[in-house]
C-alpha positions as CSV (number, residue, x, y, z in Angstrom):
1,X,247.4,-116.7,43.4
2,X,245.6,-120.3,42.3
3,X,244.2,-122.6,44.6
4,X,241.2,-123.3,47.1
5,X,241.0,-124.9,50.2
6,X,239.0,-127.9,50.4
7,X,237.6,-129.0,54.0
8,X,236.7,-132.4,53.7
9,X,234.9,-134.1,56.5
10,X,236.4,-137.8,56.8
11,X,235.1,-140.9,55.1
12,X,232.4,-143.3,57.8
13,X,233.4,-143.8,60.9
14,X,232.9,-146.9,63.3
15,X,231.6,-144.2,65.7
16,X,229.4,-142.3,62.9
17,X,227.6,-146.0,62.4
18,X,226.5,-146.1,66.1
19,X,225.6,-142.7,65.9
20,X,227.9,-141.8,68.9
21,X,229.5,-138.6,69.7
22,X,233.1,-139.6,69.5
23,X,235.0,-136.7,69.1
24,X,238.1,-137.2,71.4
25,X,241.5,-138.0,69.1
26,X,242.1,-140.7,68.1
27,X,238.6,-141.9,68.0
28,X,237.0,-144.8,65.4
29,X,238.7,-146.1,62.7
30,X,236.9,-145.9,59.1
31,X,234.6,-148.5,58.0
32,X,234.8,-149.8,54.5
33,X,232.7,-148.1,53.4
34,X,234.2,-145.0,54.7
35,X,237.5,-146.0,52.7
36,X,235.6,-146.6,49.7
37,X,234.0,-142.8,49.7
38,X,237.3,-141.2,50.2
39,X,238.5,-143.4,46.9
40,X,235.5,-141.8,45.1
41,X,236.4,-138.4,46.4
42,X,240.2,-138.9,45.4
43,X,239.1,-139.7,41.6
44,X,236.2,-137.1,41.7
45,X,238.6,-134.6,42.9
46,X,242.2,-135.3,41.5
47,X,245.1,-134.9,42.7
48,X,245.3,-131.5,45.3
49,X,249.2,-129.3,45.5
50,X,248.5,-130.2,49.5
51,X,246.4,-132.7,51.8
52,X,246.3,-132.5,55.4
53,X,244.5,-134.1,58.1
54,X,243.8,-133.9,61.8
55,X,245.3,-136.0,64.7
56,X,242.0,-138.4,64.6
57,X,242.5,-141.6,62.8
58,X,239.4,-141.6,60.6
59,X,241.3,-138.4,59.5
60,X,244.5,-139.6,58.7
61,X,242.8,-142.8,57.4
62,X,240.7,-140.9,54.9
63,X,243.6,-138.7,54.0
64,X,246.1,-142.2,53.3
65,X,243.7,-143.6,51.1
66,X,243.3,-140.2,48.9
67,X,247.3,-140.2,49.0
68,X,247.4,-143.7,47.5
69,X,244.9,-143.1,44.8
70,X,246.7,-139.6,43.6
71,X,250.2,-139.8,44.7
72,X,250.8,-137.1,47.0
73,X,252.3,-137.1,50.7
74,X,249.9,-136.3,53.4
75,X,250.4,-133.6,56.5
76,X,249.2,-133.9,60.1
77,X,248.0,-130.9,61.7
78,X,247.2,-130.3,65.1
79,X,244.1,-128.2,65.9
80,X,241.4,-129.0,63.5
81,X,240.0,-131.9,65.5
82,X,236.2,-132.0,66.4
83,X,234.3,-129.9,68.5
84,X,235.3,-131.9,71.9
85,X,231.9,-132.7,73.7
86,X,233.4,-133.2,77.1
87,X,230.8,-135.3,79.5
88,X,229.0,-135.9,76.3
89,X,231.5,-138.3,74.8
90,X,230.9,-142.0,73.3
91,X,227.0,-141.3,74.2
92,X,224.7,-141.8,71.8
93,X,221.2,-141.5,73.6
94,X,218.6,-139.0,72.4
95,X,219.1,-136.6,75.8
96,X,223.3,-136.3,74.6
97,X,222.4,-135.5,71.0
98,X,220.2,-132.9,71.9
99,X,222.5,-131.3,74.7
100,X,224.7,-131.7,71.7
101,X,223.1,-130.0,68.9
102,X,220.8,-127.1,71.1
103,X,224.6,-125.9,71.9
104,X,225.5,-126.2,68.6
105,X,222.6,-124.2,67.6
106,X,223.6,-121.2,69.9
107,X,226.6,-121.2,68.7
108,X,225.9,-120.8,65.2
109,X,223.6,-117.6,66.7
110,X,225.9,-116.1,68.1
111,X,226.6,-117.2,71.8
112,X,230.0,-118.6,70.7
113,X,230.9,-118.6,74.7
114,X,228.7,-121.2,76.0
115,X,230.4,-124.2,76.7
116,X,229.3,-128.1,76.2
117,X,229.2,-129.6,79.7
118,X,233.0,-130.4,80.6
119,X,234.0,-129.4,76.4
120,X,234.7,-127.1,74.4
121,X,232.7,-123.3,73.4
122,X,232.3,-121.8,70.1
123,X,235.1,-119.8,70.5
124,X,237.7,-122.6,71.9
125,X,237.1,-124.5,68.8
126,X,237.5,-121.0,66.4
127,X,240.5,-120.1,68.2
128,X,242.6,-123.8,67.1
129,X,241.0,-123.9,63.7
130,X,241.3,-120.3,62.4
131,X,244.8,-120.0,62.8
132,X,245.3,-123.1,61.4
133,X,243.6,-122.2,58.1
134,X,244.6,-118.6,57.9
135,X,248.5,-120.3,58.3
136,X,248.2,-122.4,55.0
137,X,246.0,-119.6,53.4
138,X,249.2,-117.0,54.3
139,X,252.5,-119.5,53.2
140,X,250.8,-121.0,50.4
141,X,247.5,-120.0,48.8
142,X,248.2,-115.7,49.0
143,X,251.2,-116.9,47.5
144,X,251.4,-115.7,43.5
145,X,253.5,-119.0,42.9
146,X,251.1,-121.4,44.0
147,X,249.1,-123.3,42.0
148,X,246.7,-126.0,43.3
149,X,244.2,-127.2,46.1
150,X,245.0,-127.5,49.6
151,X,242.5,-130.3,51.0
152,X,242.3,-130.5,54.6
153,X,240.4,-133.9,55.9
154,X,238.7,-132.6,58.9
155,X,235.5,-133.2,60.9
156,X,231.7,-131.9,60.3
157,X,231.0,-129.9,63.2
158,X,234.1,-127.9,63.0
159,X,234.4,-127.6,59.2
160,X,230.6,-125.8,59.3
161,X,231.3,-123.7,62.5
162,X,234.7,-122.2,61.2
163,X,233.5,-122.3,57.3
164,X,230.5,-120.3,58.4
165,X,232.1,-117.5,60.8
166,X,235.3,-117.3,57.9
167,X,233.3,-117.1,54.8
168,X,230.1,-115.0,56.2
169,X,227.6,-118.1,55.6
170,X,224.6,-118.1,57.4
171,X,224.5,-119.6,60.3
172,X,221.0,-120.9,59.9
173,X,222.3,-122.2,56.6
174,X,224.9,-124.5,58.3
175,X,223.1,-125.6,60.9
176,X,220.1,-126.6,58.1
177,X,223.2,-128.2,55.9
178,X,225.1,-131.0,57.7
179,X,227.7,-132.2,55.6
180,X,228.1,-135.9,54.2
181,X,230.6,-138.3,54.8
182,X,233.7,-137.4,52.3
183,X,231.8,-134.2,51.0
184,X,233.4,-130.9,51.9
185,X,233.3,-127.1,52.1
186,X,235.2,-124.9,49.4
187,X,236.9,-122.0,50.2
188,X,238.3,-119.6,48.2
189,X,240.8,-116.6,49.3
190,X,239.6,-113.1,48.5
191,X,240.6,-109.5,49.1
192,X,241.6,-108.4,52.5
193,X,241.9,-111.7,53.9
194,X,238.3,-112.9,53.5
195,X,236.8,-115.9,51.9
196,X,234.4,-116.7,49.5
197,X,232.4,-120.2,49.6
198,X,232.0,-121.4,46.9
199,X,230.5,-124.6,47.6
200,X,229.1,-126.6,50.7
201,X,228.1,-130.3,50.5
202,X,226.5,-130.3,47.0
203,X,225.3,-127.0,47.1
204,X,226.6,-124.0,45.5
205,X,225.9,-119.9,46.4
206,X,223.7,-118.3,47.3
207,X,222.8,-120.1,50.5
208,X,219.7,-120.0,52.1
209,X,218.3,-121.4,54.8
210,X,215.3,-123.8,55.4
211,X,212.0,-122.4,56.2
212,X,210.9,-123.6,59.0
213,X,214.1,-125.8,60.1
214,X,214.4,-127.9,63.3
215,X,217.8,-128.8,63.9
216,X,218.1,-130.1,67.2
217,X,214.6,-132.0,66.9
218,X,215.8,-133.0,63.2
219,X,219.0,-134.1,64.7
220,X,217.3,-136.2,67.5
221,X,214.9,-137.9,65.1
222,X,217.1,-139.2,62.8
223,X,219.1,-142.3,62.4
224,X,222.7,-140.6,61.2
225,X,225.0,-139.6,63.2
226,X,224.9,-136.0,64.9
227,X,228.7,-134.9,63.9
228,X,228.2,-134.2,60.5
């Protein structure tokens, strides 16, 4: 068995820009600058054995432009699309972001059951991504004749949520450690079906917290967009 999966969070978004909670596929397109940090992440990373991507088009954009710089056919995937905000969608006032993230928040503490108004819970969003992962993880990366990366180009939210609950992070951690444009989470397959992480953003293990963290009142106040 060689390879990790690589959940990369999709280049700038028209949506990301206005700081708007767009989460329903297909959503924004990329901005160019969003095309030019997959690019870097395509050369930075090389070329993967697989890349997928979700239904959204900032997905499947970010994912075509890695393809053309490496050389490799892309996969679309159904079920690793972002956490769907329900009422919340395309708003991008203050009140939204913090309905938004204090839901986040509980999730990440536990209460994986409580919904966002009209969306998704914890667990709806767990329930389409795991099996998804735990699918390529079984046909190709258990597999003792694979070699190489399996990069999936997915969306912030869900990439911390599941990466957290699959690989026993923190949940304080990930909701402290919002993840970049084009960065990612690396998983790596370990005994008895659990994961390792073995890297989040720029970060690598062990992962602590921040003392004295804010999310919701960190996400409110700044000037990025809340999805990452």
């Amino acid at each position: 068995m060689s390879g990790r999966l690589v959940l990369l969070r999709h280049g700038q978004s028209y949506g990301n820009v206005e700081r708007r909670l767009d989460t329903r596929p297909p959503g924004t397109e990329l901005t160019p600058l969003g095309r030019e940090q997959a690019r870097a992440f395509a050369h930075g990373w090389g070329r993967p054995a697989m890349l997928a991507h979700s239904v959204a088009t900032r997905a499947s954009q970010t994912a075509g432009v890695i393809a053309a710089e490496v050389g490799v056919g892309v996969l679309e995937v159904s079920g690793i699309h972002e956490v769907q905000v329900g009422s919340l969608e395309d708003r991008s006032d203050d009140a939204a972001v913090a309905e938004f993230n204090a839901i986040y928040e509980r999730w990440h503490r536990g209460d994986l059951d409580v919904p966002l108004p009209g969306g998704e819970t914890g667990s709806d969003v767990l329930e389409r991504v795991v099996p998804v992962l735990t699918e390529l993880r079984v046909r190709y990366l258990d597999d003792a004749d694979w070699n190489g990366d399996i990069v999936v180009v997915s969306h912030g939210a869900a990439i911390r949520l599941a990466s957290a609950v699959l690989a026993g992070v923190d949940g304080n951690f990930a909701l402290d450690h919002h993840l970049e444009n084009a960065e990612s989470v690396v998983l790596a397959p370990i005994t008895d079906g659990r994961w390792s992480c073995l890297r989040w953003g720029t970060l690598t293990p062990p992962f602590y917290p921040q003392a004295d963290a804010t999310p919701v009142a960190d996400a409110v106040r700044s000037s990025t967009d809340p999805m990452g």
